[in-house]
C-alpha atoms as one frame of an Amber mdcrd trajectory, in Angstrom:
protein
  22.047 -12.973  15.531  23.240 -13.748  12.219  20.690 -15.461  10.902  18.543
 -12.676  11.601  20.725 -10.308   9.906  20.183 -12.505   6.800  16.870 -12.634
   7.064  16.616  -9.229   7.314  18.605  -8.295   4.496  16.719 -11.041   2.620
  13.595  -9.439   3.162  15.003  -5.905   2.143  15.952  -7.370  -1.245  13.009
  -8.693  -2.028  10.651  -6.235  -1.072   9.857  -3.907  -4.692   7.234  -1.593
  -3.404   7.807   1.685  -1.528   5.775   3.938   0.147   4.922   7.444  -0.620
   7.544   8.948   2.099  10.202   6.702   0.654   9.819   7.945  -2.954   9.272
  11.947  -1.871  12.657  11.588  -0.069  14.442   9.993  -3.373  12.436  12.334
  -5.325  13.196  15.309  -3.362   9.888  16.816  -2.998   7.147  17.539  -0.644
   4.253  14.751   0.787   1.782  16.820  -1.133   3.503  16.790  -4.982   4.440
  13.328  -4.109   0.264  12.712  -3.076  -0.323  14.695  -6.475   2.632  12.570
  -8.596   0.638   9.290  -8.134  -2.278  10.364  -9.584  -0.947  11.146 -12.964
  -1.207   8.691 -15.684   1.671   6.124 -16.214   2.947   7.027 -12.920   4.163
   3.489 -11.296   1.736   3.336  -8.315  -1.322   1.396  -7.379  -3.713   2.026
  -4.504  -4.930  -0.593  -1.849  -7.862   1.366  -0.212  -5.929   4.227   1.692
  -2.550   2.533   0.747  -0.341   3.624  -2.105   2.566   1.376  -3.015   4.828
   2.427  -5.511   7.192   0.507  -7.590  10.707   1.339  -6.736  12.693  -0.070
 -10.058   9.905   2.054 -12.303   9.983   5.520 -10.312  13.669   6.133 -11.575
  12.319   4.660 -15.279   9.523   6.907 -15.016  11.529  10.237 -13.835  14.106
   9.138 -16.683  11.590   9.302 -19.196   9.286  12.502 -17.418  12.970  14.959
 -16.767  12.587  18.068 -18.589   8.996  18.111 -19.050   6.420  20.530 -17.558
   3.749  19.003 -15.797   0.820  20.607 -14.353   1.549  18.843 -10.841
């Protein structure tokens, strides 16, 4: 039971990549501005086919560098 614990919270650590519901909710915005987000240039995402994985250290760099600008989102 332990061990899987561990390996569990190994795997969290490690993983960098989060999906597009997991950034809206740290965000705090809807599945469609989120959808709309990862289009925009310099935004910290990549696309596998239908799959969009976005980098979880660079979406709070990003939104550090983006806060107070307008954006036609």
């Amino acid at each position: 039971m332990v061990v899987m614990q561990m390996q569990n919270n190994i795997e969290e650590t490690m993983r960098f990549g989060i999906s597009v519901d997991e950034a809206r909710k740290q965000l705090g915005i809807g599945r469609n501005l989120m959808l709309k987000l990862v289009t925009v240039p310099g935004f910290p995402a990549i696309r596998f086919k239908r799959k969009i994985i976005i980098n979880g250290a660079k979406l709070q760099e990003w939104f550090d560098n983006n806060y107070g600008t307008y954006g036609k989102y």
